[in-house]
Residue frames as qw, qx, qy, qz and C-alpha x, y, z in Angstrom:
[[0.000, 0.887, 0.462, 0.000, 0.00, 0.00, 0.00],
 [0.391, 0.497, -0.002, 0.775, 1.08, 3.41, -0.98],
 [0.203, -0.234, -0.359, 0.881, 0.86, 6.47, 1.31],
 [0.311, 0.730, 0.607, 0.047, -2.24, 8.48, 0.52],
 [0.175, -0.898, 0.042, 0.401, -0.43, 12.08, 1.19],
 [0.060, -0.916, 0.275, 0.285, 2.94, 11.12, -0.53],
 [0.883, 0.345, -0.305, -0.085, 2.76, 7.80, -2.36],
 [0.199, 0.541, -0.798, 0.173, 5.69, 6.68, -0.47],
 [0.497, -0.271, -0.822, 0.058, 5.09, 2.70, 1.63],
 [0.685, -0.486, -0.169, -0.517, 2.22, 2.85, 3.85],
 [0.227, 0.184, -0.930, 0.222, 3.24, 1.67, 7.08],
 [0.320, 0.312, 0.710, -0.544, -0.70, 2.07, 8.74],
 [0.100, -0.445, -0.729, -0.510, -3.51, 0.95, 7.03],
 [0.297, 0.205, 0.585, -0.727, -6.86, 2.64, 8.37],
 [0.027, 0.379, 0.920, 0.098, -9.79, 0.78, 6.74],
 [0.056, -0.662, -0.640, 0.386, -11.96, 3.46, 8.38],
 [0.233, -0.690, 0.146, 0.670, -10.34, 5.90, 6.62],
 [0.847, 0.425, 0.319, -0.012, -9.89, 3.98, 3.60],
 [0.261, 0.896, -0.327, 0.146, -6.45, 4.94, 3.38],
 [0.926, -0.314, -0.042, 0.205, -2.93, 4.53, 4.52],
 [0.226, 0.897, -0.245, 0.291, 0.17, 6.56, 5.45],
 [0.713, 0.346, -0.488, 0.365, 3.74, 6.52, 5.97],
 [0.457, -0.483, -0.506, 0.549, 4.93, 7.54, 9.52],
 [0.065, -0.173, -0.030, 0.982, 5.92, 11.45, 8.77],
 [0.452, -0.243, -0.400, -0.760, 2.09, 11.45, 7.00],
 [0.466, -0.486, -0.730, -0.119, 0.61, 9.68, 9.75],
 [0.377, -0.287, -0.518, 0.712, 1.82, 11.62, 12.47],
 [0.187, -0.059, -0.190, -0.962, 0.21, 14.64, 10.36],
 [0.453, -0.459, -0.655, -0.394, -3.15, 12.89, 10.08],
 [0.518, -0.562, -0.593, 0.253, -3.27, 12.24, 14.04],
 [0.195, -0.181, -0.152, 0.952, -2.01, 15.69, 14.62],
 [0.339, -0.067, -0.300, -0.889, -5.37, 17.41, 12.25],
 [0.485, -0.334, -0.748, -0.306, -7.45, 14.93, 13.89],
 [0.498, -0.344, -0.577, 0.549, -6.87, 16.02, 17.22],
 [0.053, 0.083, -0.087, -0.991, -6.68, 19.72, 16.03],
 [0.258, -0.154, -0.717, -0.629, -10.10, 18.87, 14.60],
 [0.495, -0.528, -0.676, 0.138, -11.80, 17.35, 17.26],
 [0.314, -0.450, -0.434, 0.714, -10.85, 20.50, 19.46],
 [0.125, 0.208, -0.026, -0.970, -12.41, 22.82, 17.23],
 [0.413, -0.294, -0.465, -0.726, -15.71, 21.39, 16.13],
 [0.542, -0.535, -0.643, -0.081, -16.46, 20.56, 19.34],
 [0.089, -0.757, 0.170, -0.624, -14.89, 24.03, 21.01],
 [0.753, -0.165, -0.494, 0.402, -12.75, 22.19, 23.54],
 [0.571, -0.591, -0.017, 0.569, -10.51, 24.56, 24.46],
 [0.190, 0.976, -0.101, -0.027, -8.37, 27.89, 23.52],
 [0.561, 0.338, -0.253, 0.712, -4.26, 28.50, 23.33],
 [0.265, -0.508, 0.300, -0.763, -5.46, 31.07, 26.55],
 [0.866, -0.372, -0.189, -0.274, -6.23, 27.96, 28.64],
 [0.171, -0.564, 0.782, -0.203, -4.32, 26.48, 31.28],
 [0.862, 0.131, -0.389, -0.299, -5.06, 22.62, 30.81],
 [0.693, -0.335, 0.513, -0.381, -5.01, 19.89, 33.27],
 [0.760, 0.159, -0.465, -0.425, -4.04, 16.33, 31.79],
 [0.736, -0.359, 0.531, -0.217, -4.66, 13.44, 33.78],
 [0.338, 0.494, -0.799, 0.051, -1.45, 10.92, 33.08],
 [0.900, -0.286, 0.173, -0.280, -2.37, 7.49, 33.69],
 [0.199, -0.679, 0.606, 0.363, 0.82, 6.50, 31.89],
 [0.741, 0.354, 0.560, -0.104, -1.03, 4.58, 29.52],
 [0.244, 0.015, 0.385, 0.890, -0.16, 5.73, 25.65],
 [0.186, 0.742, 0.451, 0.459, -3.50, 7.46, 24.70],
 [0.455, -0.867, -0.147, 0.140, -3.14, 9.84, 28.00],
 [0.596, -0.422, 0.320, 0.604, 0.70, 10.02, 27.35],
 [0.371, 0.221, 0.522, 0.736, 0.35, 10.62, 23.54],
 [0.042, 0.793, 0.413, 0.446, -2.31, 13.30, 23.96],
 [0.412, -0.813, 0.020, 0.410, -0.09, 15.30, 26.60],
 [0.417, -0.357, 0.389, 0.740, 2.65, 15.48, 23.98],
 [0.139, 0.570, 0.626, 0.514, 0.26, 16.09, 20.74],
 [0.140, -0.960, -0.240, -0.016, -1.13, 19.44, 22.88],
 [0.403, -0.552, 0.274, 0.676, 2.77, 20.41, 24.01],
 [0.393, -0.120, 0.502, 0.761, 3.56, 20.50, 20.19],
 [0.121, 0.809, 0.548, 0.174, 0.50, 22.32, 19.55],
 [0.147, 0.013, -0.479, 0.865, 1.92, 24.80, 22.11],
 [0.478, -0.676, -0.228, -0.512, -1.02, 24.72, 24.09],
 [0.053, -0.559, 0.616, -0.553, -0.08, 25.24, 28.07],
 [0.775, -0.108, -0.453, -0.428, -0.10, 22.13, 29.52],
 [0.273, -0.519, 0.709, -0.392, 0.38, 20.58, 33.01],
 [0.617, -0.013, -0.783, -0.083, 0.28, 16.39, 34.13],
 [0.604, -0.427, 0.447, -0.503, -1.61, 14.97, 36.87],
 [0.749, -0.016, -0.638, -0.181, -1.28, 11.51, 37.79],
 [0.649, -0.458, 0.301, -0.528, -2.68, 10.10, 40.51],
 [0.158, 0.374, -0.882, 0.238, -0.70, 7.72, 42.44],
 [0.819, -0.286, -0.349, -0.355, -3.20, 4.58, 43.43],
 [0.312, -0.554, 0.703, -0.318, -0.49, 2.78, 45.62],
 [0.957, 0.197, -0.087, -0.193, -1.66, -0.55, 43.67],
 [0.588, -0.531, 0.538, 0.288, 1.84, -2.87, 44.31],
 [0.502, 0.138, 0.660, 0.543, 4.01, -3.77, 41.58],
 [0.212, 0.781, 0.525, 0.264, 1.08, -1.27, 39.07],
 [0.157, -0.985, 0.031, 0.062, 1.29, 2.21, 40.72],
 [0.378, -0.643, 0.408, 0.527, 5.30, 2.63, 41.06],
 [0.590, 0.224, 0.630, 0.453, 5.28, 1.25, 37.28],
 [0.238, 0.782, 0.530, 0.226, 2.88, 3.53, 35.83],
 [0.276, -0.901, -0.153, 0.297, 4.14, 6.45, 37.93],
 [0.640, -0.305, 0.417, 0.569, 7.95, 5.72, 36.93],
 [0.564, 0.388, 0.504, 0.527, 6.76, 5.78, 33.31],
 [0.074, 0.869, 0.488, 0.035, 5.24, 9.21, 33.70],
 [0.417, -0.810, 0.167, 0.377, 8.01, 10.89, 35.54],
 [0.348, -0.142, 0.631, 0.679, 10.92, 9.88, 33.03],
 [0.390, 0.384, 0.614, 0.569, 8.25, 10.94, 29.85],
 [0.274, -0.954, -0.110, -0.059, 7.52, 14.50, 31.82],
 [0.456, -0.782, 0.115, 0.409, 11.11, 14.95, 31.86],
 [0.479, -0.039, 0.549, 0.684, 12.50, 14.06, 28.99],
 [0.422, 0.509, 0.378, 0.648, 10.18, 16.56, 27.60],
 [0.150, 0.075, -0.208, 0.964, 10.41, 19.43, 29.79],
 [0.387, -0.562, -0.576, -0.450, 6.59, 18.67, 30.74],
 [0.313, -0.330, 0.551, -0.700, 5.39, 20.09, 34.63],
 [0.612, -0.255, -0.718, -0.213, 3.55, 17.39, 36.69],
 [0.590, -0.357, 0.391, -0.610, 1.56, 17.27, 39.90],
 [0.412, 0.029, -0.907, 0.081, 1.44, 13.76, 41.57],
 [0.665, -0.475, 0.144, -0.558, -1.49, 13.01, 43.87],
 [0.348, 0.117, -0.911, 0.187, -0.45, 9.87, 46.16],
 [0.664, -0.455, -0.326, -0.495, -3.64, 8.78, 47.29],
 [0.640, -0.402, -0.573, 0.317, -2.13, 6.45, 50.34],
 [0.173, -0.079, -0.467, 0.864, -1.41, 10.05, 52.34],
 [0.447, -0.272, -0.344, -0.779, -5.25, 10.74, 51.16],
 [0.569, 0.093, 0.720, -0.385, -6.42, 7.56, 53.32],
 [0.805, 0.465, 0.075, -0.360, -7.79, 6.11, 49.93],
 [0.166, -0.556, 0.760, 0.293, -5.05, 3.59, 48.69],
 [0.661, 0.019, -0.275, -0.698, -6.85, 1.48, 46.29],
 [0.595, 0.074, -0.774, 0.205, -5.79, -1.91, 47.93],
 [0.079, 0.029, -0.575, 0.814, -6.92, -0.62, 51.41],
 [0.494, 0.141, -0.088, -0.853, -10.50, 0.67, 49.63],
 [0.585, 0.051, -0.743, -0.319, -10.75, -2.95, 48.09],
 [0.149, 0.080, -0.853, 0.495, -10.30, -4.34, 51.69],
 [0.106, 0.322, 0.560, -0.756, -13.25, -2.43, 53.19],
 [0.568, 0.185, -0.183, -0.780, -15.94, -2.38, 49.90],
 [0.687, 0.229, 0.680, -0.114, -18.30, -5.14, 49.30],
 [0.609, 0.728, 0.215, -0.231, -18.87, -3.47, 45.71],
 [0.769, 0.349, -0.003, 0.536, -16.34, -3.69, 42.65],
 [0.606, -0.296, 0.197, 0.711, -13.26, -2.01, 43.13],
 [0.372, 0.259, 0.488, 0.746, -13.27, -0.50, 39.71],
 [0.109, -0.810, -0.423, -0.391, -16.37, 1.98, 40.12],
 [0.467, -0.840, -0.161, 0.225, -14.97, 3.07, 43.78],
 [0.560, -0.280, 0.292, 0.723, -11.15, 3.48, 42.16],
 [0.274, 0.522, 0.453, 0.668, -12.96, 5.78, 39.05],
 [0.255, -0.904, -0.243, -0.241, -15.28, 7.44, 41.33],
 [0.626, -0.632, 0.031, 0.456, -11.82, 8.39, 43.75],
 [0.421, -0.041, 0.433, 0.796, -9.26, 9.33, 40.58],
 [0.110, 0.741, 0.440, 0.496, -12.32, 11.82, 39.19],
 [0.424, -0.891, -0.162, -0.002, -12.86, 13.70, 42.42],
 [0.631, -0.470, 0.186, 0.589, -8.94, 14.34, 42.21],
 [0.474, 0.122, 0.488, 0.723, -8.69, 15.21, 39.24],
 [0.082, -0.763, -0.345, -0.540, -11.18, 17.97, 39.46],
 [0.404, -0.905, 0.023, 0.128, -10.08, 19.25, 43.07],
 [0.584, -0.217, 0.233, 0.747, -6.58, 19.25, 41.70],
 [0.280, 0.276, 0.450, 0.802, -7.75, 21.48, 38.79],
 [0.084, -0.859, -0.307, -0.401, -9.44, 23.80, 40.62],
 [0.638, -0.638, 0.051, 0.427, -7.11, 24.25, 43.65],
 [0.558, -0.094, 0.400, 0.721, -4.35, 24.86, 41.12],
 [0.176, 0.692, 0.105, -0.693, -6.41, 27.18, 39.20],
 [0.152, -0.171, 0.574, 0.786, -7.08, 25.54, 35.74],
 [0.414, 0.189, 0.300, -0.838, -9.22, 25.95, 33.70],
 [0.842, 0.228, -0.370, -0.320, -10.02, 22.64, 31.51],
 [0.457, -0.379, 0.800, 0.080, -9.18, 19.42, 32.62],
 [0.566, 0.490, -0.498, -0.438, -8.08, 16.74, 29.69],
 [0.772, -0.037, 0.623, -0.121, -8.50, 13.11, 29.63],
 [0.118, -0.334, 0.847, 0.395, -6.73, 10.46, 27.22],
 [0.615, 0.423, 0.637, -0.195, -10.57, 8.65, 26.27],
 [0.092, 0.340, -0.478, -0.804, -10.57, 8.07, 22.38],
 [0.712, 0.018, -0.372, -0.595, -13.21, 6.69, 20.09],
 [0.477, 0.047, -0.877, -0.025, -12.89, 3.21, 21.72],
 [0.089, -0.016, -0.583, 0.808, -13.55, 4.52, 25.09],
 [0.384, 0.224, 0.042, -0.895, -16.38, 7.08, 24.24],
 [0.628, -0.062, -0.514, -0.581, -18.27, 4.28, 21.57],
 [0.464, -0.006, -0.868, 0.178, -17.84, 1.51, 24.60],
 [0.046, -0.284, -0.541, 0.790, -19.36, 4.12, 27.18],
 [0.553, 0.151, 0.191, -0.797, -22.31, 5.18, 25.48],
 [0.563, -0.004, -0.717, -0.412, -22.96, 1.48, 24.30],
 [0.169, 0.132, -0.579, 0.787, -23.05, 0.99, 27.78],
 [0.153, 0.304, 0.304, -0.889, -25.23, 3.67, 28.99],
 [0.629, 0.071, -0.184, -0.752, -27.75, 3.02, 26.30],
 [0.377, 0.020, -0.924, -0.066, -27.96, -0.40, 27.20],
 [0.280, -0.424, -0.704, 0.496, -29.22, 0.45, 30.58],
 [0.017, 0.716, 0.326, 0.617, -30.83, 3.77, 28.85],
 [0.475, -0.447, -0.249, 0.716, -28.76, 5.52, 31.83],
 [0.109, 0.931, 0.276, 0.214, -30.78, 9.08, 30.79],
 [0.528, -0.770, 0.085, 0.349, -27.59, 11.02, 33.35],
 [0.665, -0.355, 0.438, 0.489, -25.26, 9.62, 31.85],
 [0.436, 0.595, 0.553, 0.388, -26.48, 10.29, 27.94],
 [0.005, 0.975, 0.180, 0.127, -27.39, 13.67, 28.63],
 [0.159, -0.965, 0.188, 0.093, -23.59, 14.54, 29.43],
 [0.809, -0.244, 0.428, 0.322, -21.85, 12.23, 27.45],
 [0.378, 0.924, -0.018, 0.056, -19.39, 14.03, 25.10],
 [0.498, 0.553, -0.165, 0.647, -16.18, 15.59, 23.54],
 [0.088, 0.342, -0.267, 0.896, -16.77, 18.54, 26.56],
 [0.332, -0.726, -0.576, -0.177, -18.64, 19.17, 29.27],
 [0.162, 0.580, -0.228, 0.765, -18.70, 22.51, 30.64],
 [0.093, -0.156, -0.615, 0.767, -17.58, 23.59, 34.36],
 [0.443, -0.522, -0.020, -0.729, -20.77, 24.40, 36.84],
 [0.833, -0.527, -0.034, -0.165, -22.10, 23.45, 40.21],
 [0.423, -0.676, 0.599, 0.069, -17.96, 23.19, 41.36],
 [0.863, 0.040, 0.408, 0.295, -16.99, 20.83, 38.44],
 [0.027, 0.681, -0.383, -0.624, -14.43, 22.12, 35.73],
 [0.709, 0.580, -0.106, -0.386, -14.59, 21.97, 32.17],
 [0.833, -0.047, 0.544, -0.089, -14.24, 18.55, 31.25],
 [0.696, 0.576, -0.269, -0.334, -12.92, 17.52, 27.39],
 [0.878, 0.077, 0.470, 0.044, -11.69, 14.41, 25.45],
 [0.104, 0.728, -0.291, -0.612, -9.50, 15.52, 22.77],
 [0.022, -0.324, 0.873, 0.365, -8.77, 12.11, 21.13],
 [0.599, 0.172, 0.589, -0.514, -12.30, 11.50, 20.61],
 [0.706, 0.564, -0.110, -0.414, -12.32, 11.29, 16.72],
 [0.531, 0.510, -0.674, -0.068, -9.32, 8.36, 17.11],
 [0.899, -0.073, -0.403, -0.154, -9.02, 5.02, 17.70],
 [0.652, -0.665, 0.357, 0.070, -7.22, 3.07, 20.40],
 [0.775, 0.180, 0.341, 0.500, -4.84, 1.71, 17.08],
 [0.264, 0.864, 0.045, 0.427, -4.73, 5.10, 15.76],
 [0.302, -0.904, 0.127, -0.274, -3.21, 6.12, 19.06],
 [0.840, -0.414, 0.335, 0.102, -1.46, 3.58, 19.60],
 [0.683, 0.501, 0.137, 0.514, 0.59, 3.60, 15.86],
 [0.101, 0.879, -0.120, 0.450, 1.22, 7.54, 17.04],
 [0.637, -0.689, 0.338, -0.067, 2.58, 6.68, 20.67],
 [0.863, -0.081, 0.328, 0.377, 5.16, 3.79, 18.73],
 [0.617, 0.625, 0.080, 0.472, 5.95, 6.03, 15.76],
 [0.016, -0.838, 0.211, -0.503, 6.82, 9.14, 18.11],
 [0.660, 0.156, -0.674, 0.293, 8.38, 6.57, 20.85],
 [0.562, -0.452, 0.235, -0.652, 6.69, 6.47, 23.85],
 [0.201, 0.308, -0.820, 0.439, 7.27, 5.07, 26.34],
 [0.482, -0.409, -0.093, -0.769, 4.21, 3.60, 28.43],
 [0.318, -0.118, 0.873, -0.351, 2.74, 1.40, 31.20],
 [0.687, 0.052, -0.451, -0.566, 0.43, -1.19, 29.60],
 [0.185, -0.180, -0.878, 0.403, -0.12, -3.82, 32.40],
 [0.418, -0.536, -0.370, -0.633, -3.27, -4.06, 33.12],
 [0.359, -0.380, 0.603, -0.603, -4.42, -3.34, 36.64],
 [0.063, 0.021, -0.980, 0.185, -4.76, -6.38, 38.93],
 [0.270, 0.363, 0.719, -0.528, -8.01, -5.76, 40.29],
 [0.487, 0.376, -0.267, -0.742, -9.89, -4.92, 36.51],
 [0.040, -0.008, -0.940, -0.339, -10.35, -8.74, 35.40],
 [0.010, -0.614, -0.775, -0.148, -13.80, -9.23, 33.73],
 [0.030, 0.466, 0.358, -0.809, -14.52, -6.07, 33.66],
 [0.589, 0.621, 0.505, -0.110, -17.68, -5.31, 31.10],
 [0.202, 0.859, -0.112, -0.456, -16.30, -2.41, 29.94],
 [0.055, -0.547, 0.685, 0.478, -13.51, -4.29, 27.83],
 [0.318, 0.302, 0.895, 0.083, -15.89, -7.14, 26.73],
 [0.541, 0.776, 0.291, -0.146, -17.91, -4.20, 24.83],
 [0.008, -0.749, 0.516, 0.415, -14.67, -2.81, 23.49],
 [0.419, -0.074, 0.883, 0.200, -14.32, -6.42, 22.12],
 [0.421, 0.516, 0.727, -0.168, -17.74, -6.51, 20.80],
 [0.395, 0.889, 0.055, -0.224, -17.66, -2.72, 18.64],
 [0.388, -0.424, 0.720, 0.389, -13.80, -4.31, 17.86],
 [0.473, 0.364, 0.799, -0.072, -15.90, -7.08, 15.96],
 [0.432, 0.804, 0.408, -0.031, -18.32, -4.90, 14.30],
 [0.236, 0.876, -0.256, -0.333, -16.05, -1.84, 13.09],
 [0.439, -0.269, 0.813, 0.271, -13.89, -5.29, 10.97],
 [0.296, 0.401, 0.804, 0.325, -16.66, -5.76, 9.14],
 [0.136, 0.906, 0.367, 0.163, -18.35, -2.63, 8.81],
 [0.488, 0.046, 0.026, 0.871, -15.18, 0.17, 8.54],
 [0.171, -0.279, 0.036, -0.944, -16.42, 3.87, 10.32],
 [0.465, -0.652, -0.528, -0.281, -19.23, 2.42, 11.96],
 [0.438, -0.340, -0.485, 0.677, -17.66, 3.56, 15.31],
 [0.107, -0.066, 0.140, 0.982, -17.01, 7.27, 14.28],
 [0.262, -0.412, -0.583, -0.649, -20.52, 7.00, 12.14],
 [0.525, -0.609, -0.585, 0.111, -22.51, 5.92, 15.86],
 [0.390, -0.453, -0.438, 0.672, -20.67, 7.92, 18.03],
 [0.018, -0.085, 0.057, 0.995, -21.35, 11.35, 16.06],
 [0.452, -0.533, -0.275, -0.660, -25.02, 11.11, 15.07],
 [0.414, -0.685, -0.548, 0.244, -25.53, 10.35, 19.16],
 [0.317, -0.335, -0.259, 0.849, -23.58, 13.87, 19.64],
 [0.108, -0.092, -0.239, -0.961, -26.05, 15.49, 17.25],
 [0.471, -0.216, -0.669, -0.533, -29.06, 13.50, 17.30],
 [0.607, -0.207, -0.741, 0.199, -28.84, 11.53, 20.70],
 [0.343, 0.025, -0.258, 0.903, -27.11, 14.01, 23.27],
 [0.168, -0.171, 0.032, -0.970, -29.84, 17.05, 23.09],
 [0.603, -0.328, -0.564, -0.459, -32.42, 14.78, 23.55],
 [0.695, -0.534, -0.468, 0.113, -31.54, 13.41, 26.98],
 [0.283, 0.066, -0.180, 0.940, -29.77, 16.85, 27.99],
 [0.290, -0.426, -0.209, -0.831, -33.49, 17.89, 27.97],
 [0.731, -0.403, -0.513, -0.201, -34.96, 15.40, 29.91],
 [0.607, -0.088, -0.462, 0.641, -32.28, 15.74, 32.57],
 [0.114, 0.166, -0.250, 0.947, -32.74, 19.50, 32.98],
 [0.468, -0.398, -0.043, -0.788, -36.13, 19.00, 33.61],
 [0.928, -0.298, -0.179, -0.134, -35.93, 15.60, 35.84],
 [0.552, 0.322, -0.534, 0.553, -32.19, 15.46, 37.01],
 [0.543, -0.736, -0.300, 0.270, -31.46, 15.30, 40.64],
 [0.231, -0.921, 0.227, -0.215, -29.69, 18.74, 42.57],
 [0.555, 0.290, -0.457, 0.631, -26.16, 18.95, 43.26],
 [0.483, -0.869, 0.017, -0.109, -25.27, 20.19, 47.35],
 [0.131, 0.671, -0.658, 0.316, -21.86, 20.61, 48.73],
 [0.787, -0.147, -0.599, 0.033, -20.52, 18.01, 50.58],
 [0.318, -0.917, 0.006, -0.242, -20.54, 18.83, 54.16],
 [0.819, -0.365, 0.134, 0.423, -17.03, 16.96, 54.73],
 [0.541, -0.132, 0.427, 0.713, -15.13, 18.41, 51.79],
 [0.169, 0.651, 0.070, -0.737, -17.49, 20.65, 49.63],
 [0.033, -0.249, 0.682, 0.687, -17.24, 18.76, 46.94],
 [0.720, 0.031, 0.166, -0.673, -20.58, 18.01, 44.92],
 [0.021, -0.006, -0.987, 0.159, -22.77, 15.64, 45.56],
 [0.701, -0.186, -0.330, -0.604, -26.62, 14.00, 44.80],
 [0.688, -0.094, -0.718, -0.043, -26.13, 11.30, 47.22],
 [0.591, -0.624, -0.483, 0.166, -27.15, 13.03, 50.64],
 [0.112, -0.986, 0.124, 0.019, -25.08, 15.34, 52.99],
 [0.629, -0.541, 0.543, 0.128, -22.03, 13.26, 51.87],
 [0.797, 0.392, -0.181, -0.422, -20.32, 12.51, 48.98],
 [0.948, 0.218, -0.151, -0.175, -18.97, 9.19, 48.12],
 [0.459, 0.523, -0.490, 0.525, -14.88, 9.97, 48.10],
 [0.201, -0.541, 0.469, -0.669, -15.52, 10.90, 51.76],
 [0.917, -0.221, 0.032, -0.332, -17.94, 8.03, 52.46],
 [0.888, 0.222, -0.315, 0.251, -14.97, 5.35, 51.21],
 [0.282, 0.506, -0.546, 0.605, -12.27, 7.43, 52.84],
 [0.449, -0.494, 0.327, -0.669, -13.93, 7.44, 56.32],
 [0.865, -0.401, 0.136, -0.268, -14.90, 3.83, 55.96],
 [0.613, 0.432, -0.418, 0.512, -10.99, 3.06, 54.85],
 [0.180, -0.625, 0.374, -0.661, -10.34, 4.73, 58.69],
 [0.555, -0.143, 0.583, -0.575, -13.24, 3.48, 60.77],
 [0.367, 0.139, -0.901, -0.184, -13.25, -0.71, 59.83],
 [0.652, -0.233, 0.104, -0.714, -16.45, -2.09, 61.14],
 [0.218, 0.190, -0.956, -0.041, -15.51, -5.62, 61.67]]
């Protein structure tokens, strides 16, 4: 296969694309796709201060260095779990690929939080995986407001985003629909939320993280086996083989078509946000929210 850009050998095919391009043309593509995605869906400015949360994974890792060479103004967060053998990896990877490019980073370490995730596992009955998301959000938004930015960025690309709202419409989760998206703007004490690598694949991202040599952590956490979430990834794997763009094709008519629909219903049936009365952070789930509930019962063990 030729190059589409410059006729020279193709080293990525993209089916979806119906195309294929050499490395110096691919890196362009993923670069105008990214550019793309932040303007038709009015992420963000070059007058932002931007928040990315480093899991040391490559889509997170490859979409901290794709914004640097934008020059947009970008800072890493990564939030130490304290998972053995997982957390010091992941961290390691982050530190050494935040230095070698002259990137800032903020490190939450969750075990001086009380909330190590091995400590959390101990003391929930429920998965692991929902309390360890619902702990690494609530950082990542009090880190980016303490600090004073003014977007926070997440690594979630088309695999992510088509696996979460296949999801959510399974269980016709109306909440969840009605703010699922490229962006979701700051209110009620949350900051403005965005997805930059929504219009690319986890292969797309992954070809860009090898061609531009990244480094990453790719162990999977211990405590994730059987989760659903990768068994639908599997499943829209499957279907976008045989049907090329269907991902891309679904996931935009829900942001035009889908999206406004249950964004209405919500504003007129959604539950109220209150401050939590431990920490201020919101919360629909009483005078308490959730982070604080886990942390407190991480403390006080009810044997």
């Amino acid at each position: 296969m030729k190059c589409k850009r410059c006729k020279a050998t193709a080293v990525v095919s993209l089916p979806s694309h119906n195309t294929g391009f050499c490395p110096d043309c691919f890196k362009l593509f993923f670069s105008r796709q990214v550019e793309r995605g932040i303007h038709e869906q009015k992420l963000f400015t070059h007058e932002d201060r931007i928040l990315v949360a480093l899991s040391g994974g490559k889509d997170s890792l490859a979409l901290m260095l794709e914004l640097s060479r934008q020059g947009y103004n970008v800072t890493g967060l990564h939030i130490d779990l304290a998972i053995p053998v997982s957390s010091p990896a992941a961290r390691g990877v982050v530190e050494r690929f935040c230095a070698l490019h002259g990137l800032p980073l903020i490190v939450k370490e969750m075990a001086n939080e009380g909330l190590a995730i091995p400590a959390v596992k101990e003391r929930l009955t429920r998965p692991i995986c929902s309390a360890c998301g619902k702990i690494k959000r609530y950082y990542f938004n009090k880190t980016a407001i303490d600090e004073g930015f003014t977007v926070l960025a997440t690594g979630h690309n088309l695999d992510d985003e088509v696996a979460r709202l296949f999801s959510n419409t399974l269980r016709w989760d109306a909440a969840y629909l009605s703010d699922q998206g490229p962006g979701l703007d700051s209110e009620d004490g949350f900051t403005r939320k965005v997805k930059p690598l929504w219009r690319l694949t986890e292969f797309e991202t992954a070809n860009y993280a090898f061609l531009m040599g990244i480094e990453h952590h790719y162990a999977p956490c211990p405590y994730s086996k059987g989760a659903s979430f990768t068994f639908y990834k599997t499943l829209w794997q499957q279907l976008e083989e045989t049907m090329p763009g269907r991902k891309l094709d679904f996931y935009q008519g829900f942001l035009e078509r889908g999206r406004p629909a249950f964004a209405h219903v919500e504003a007129t049936t959604g539950m109220t946000l209150a401050p939590c009365e431990t920490c201020g952070y919101p919360t629909s789930s009483g005078s308490t929210c959730g982070v604080c509930r886990i942390r407190d019962a991480v403390a006080n063990p009810k044997d």
